[in-house]
Residue, then its C-alpha position, 0 to 999 in steps of 0.5 A: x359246580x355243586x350246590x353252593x355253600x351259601x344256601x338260603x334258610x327255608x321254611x318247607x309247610x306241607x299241609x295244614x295237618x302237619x308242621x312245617x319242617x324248617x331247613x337251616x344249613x349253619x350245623x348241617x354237614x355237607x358230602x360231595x364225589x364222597x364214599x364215606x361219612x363221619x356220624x349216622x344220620x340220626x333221626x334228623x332230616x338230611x337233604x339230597x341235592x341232584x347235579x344235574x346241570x341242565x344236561x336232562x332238561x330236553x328228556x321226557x320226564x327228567x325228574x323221573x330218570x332221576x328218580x328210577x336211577x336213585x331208587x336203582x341205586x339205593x337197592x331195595x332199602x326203605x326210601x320215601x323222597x318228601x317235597x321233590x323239587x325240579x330245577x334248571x340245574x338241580x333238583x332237591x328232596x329231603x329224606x330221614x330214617x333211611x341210613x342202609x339206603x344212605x349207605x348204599x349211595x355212598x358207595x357209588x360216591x355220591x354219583x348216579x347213572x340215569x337210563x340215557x347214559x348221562x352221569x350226575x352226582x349228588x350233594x348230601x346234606x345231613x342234619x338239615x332240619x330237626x325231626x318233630x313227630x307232628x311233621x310229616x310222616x309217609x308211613x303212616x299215610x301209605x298205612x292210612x290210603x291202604x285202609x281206606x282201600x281195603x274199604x273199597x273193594x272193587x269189581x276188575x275184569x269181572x272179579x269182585x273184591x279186588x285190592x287195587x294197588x294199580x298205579x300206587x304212586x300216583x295216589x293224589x294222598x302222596x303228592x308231598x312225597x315219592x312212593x315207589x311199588x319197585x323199592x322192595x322195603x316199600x312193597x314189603x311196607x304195603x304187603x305187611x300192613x295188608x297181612x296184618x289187618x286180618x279181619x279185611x284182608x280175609x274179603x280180599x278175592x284179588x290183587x291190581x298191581x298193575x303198572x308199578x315198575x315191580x321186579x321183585x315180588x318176595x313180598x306176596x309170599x305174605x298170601x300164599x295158600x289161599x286161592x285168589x281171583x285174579x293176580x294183575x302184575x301187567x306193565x311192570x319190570x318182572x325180568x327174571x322167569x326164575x325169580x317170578x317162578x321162586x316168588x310166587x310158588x305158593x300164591x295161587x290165583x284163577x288169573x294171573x296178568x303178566x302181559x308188558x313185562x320184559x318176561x315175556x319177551x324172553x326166548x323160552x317164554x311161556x314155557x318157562x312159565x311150567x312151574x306154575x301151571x299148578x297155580x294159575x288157570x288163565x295166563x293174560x286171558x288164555x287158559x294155561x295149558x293153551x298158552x304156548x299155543x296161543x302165545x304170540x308176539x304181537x300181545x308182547x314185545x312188538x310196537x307195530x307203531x315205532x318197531x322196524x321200518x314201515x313199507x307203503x305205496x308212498x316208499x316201496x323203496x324201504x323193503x330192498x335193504x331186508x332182501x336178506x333179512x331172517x327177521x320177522x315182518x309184520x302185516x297190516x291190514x286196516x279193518x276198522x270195522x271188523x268186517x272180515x273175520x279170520x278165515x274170509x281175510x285169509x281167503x281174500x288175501x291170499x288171492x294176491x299171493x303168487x303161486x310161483x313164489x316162496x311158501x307163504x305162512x302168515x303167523x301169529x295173526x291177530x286182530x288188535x285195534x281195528x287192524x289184522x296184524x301177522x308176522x312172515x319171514x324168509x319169504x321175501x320174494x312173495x313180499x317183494x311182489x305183494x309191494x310192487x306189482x300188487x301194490x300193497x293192495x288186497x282185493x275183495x272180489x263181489x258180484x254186482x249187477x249188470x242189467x239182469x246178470x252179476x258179474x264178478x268185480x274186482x274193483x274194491x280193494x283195501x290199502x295196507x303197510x308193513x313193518x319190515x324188521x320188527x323182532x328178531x327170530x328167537x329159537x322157540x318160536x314158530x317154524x311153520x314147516x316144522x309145526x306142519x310135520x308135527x301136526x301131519x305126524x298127529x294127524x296120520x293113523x298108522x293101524x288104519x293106515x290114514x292120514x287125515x287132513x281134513x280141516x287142516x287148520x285146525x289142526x293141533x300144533x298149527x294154532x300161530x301158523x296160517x296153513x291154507x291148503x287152496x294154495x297149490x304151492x302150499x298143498x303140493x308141500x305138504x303132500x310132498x312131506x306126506x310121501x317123503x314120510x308115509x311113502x309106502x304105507x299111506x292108503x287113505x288120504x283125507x283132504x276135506x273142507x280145505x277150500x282146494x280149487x283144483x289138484x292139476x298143479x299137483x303131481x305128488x299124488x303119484x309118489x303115494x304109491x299105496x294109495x286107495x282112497x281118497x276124500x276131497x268132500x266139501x272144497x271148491x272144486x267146481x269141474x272134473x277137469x280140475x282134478x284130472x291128475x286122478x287119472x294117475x292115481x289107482x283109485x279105489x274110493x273117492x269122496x267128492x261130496x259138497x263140491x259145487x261141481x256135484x250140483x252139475x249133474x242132473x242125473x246120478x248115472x251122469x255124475x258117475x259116468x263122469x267120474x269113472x272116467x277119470x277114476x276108472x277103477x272106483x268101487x267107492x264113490x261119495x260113500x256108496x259101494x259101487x262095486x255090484x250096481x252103480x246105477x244107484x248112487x244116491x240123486x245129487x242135491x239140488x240147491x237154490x243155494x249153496x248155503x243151505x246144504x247142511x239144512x238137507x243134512x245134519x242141521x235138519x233133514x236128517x235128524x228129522x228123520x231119523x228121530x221120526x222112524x223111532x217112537x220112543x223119540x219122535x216126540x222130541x221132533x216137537x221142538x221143530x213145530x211152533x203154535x203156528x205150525x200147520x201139517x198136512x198129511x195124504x195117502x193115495x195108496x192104492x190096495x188094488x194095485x198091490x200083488x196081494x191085497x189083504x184085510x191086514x194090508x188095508x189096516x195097515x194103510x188105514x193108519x195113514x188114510x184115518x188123518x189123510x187130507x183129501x178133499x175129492x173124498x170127504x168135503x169135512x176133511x179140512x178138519x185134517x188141517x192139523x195146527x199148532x205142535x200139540x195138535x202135529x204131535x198126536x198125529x205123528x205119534x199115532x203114525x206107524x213105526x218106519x225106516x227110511x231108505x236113505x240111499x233112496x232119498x231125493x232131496x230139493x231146495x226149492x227156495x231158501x233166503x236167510x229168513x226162509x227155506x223151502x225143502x222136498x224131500x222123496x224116497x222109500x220107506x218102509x213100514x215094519x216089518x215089510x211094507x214098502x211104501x213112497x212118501x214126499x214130505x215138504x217143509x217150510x221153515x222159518x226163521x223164529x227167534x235170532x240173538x240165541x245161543x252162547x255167543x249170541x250169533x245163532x237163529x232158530x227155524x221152526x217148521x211153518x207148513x209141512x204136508x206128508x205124502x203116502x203113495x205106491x212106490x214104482x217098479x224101480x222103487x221097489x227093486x231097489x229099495x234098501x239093496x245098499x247100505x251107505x258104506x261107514x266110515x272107519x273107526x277106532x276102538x269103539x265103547x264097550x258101553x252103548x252108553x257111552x255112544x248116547x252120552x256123547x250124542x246127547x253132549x252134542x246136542x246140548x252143546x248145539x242148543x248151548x252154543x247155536x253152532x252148526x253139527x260140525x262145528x259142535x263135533x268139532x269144539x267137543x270132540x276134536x277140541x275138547x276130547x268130549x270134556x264138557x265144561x272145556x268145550x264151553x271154555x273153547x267156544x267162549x275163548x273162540x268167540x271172544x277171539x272172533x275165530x267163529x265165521x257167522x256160517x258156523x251158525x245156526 
């Protein structure tokens, strides 16, 4: 039954500041399952009685279901509810001055529909209560709350002045009437009262319209033309691409948040963001151009605590009923603590992966809420067997002690769980095999001839798709691809820094069949044997350095020895023409640790070195010295050992002998203990001009701990123009400051002890020396301009002293990243840091 005919008189008080409105029902008009009325409402008050009849009671928020059905139902038009009361059969409000809503109800014959399905309709009473201007008046409050927070401006997500209208609704000046952002005439209200308060709305740097139920935004066309801060439409109703796209084509804003809305679930989002790409900067946190390759859907339209149908050790038995789903699954591996980053995870768990099964490409990773979260598909066979015979397991391998030796241990393994079923597959989003043919399509240089998957990873176009090619199933798929492409013309194949392990399962090396050269530098390979199926391929130039398996030989003759073996027709090994004289390939390092091979390269050594052999930038090498620093320097040339000694010979070798340390000769000589950089630098800076034979140098790690390294190095040099002379030099370095760089992540070492030694280079030495030049690579065009060439090294040595990342993560971010744009690199790294895609060994 409706409301009944004889309701009681009542007297409605709503705050000491206002009348109470007093609702008397013998002149009043009753409406009931109608679609018309006799005479306007007027100005008086009408009442508004919801049927419901206890058919909401067990919903969550009843009153609330009814609220959003009426105010979907009156379109737009202004309606403010005043004293909304809840009842175990009705619900009851009063309204006025609100006639085209009115209307709008009427046309639905007084009848709503709620979101559960359920049907209710409405009792209208007109002319309940008269109107007196002293009684309560919503408008003028909405005006006075928006004054009041004009007054205070507020810092969000790191914008200052910034107009919070989050959450408008639940306002505690609103709790006697209904106040809804979703009713156009509502938001039009806020908006105009906003525009036409021009002395505060001129500070306002950013609108928080978070969490309002917002479809329609026609309003804030009122602010377009001026640059905002920040535009926060987060958990809002915006559905339509079209009209949020025609809404705000003249607002622009540094940020915009549009993450919870149902857009963003849309099959063409975020490209159906484009027209605005003009407007806005940074789209959720990601820089616009980035959004469509950082977009995934896990930041979107999936709950991975309701979606789909969870799978774990407790009930395997879930997983058969998707055997032939095309649906996307999710995977979830707790990680409280955040301890493994992106790629140590990757490397863990693809430890479980079969090598027999389908191709595994995880997708869309992200680490939210203290859990590694990614999406597969059409790989259920590898699903099936990571439930039941790895039993949602992930091992992390350690080394462990036992007695005097480590040994390796697998007992340590961390539980997961999946989400089987939880989004469909729209077209639009990622097709691993497909964003993989792009990529190597990006990636081979067809004038060179090259295709170059080093650090295939990061490769443009793979941003949502983990590729790992120390899978042997993964890597021989895409060389297949390679060779069903490039067939033919493909000569030089580029496969470094991959973490590959071996190539024997590998049999499409062959199908290359114009290939010459080929770079495996910096993987995991840890024995000839695993690369073996080189016999097969016509080799003439292979690049094996970084490799553990290097650090075997003891001898450069062994390791090449070894490796024509297998590659019998190599001109070119490890960057070193071999073609005229292969006894002289460059000694391997010796490393205490693995880790401190970039030390002996671009990290230290060799910018040492090179910095050294010039004057006029040998005084930069003062950044490597603190006031501690102790150097040392000796020079046990021998003049009567020379061919033809010489008045000038022994000028020359007095430059060294004048700061040398030699205690058998002067007993004062401890007054040559050079301390602190001031005093290290005039020694350096008065030492003659030279050039180091590279291919000559011997480098050892003696001792190096994430404090301290030791390192010796010894070779030829020459003194200009022509004098060859031996020297050693030893560092000590240590570790002087941490916490350094952008990201706070970087530590800096500083030369403790250093000696330099001078001496007569032996026979060999002197036949040998600067006989080979180290083979360069192939470039594209290069600068006109040799400046151009400075600038981009000194970008990079600023970004390194910025960031405190190592030289080939520094090459990485400005160059391959950031196309040498500067202030864009400083964007990426801060966007990779917040994204914790940085490994602690990216790290000085």
């Amino acid at each position: 039954m409706p409301a009944s005919r004889n309701l009681p008189d009542r007297i409605i008080q709503l705050g000491d500041r206002c009348k109470p409105i007093l609702v008397l029902y013998q002149n009043a008009r009753k409406y009931y399952k109608c679609k018309s009325y006799q005479n306007s409402p007027g100005i008086n008050w009408l009442e508004i009685r919801v049927n419901h009849e206890g058919v909401l009671n067990f919903t969550a928020n009843p009153h609330q279901l009814i609220l959003n059905a009426i105010f979907d139902a009156v379109e737009g038009q202004q309606f403010i509810p005043v004293n909304y009361k809840c009842g175990h059969l009705v619900d009851s409000f009063l309204a006025r001055s609100c006639t085209p809503a009115v209307d709008n109800l009427f046309k639905r014959g007084l009848c709503i529909q709620v979101s559960t399905g359920a049907k209710v309709y409405l009792t209208v009473w007109f002319n309940v209560a008269e109107y007196n201007s002293q009684q309560i008046l919503p408008i003028v409050i909405i005006s006075q709350v928006i004054d009041h927070l004009l007054d205070n401006l507020e810092n969000y997500q790191g914008v200052q002045r910034v107009l919070n209208l989050s959450n408008f609704g639940t306002n505690p000046y609103f709790s006697n009437f209904v106040v809804r952002l979703s009713n156009l005439a509502t938001l039009q209200l806020v908006c105009t009262t906003i525009y036409n308060n021009d002395d505060r709305r001129r500070s306002i740097n950013g609108f928080n319209l978070a969490n309002n139920q917002i479809s329609d935004l026609g309003p804030l066309k009122l602010f377009g033309d001026v640059d905002y801060g920040l535009l926060d439409l987060s958990g809002n109703m915006l559905h339509s691409s079209k009209r949020l796209c025609a809404d705000l084509a003249r607002f622009r804003a540094k940020q915009i948040n549009l993450a919870q809305n149902p857009l963003t679930r849309l099959a063409n989002y975020p490209n159906c963001l484009r027209p605005l790409i003009g407007n806005f900067e940074i789209v959720d946190g990601v820089p616009f151009e980035r959004l469509g390759k950082l977009y995934t859907p896990l930041d979107y339209e999936i709950d991975t605590e309701s979606d789909g149908v969870r799978v774990d050790a407790r009930c395997k038995s879930n997983l058969a009923q998707f055997k032939d789903s095309d649906d996307w699954h999710a995977f979830l591996i707790p990680d409280p603590e955040h301890e493994f980053l992106k790629e140590a995870f990757f490397n863990f768990f693809f430890i479980s992966v079969s090598p027999e099964l389908s191709e595994f490409y995880p997708c869309y990773y992200r680490y939210i809420d203290g859990e590694h979260k990614f999406l597969v598909r059409c790989c259920y066979d590898q699903i099936e067997y990571l439930v039941h015979s790895c039993n949602l397991m992930m091992e992390i391998p350690q080394l462990v002690a036992d007695g005097e030796e480590h040994v390796l241990s697998h007992s340590r393994r961390i539980p997961y769980y999946l989400r089987m079923g939880v989004c469909v597959f729209r077209q639009g989003q990622v097709e691993p095999k497909k964003c993989i043919e792009l990529a190597m399509q990006k990636r081979y240089s067809a004038i060179n001839r090259v295709l170059n998957l080093e650090q295939f990873q990061k490769a443009d176009g793979l941003e949502n798709v983990i590729v790992l090619l120390s899978s042997p199933k993964i890597l021989q798929s895409i060389l297949r691809m390679a060779a069903r492409k490039f067939l033919g013309s493909c000569q030089d194949l580029r496969l470094g820094s991959n973490g590959i392990i071996s190539l024997n399962s590998l049999r499409t090396l062959s199908l290359l069949g114009s290939l010459q050269a080929l770079d495996l530098g910096y993987n995991w390979i840890h024995d000839l044997a695993d690369i073996d199926v080189l016999r097969e391929v016509p080799l003439k130039s292979l690049r094996l350095h970084g490799n553990p398996m290097c650090r075997k030989y003891p001898l450069p003759s062994a390791y090449i020895k070894a490796v024509k073996e297998i590659c019998s027709g190599l001109l070119t090994l490890d960057d070193v023409d071999l073609s005229s004289r292969s006894g002289l390939a460059p000694q391997k390092d010796y490393l205490c640790d693995t880790a401190a091979y970039e030390l002996t390269g671009e990290l230290f050594l060799y910018p040492f070195l090179r910095e050294f052999e010039q004057l006029d930038k040998r005084i930069h090498l003062r950044r490597f010295y603190s006031d501690k620093s102790i150097f040392t320097l000796t020079c046990s040339y021998d003049i009567t050992r020379c061919a033809r000694p010489s008045n000038e010979l022994f000028k020359r070798i007095n430059k060294y002998n004048y700061h040398s340390r030699n205690l058998l000769k002067n007993s004062r000589d401890t007054c040559r203990i050079n301390v602190g950089a001031q005093d290290i630098m005039e020694v350096l800076m008065q030492l003659p001009v030279v050039t180091h034979d590279y291919v000559s140098l011997q480098t050892n790690v003696l001792h190096y701990d994430p404090n301290m390294a030791v390192i010796y190095v010894n070779g030829v040099l020459r003194d200009e123009p022509e004098l060859l002379l031996a020297f050693s030099r030893q560092f000590v370095l240590k570790v002087d400051a941490v916490g350094l760089g952008v990201g706070k992540r970087a530590r800096r070492m500083r030369i403790v002890n250093e000696s330099f030694n001078i001496m007569n280079p032996a026979k060999k030495q002197l036949r040998d020396a600067f006989k080979f030049q180290v083979v360069a690579e192939p470039t594209q065009l290069q600068s006109k301009e040799d400046s151009s060439v400075d600038g981009k090294e000194h970008k990079l040595h600023i970004f390194k002293e910025l960031t405190g990342l190592r030289p080939k993560w520094c090459t990485r971010v400005v160059q391959e990243e950031a196309n040498w744009d500067f202030k864009l690199a400083i964007e990426h790294f801060l966007a990779m840091e917040s994204a914790n895609e940085l490994p602690d060994d990216a790290f000085l």
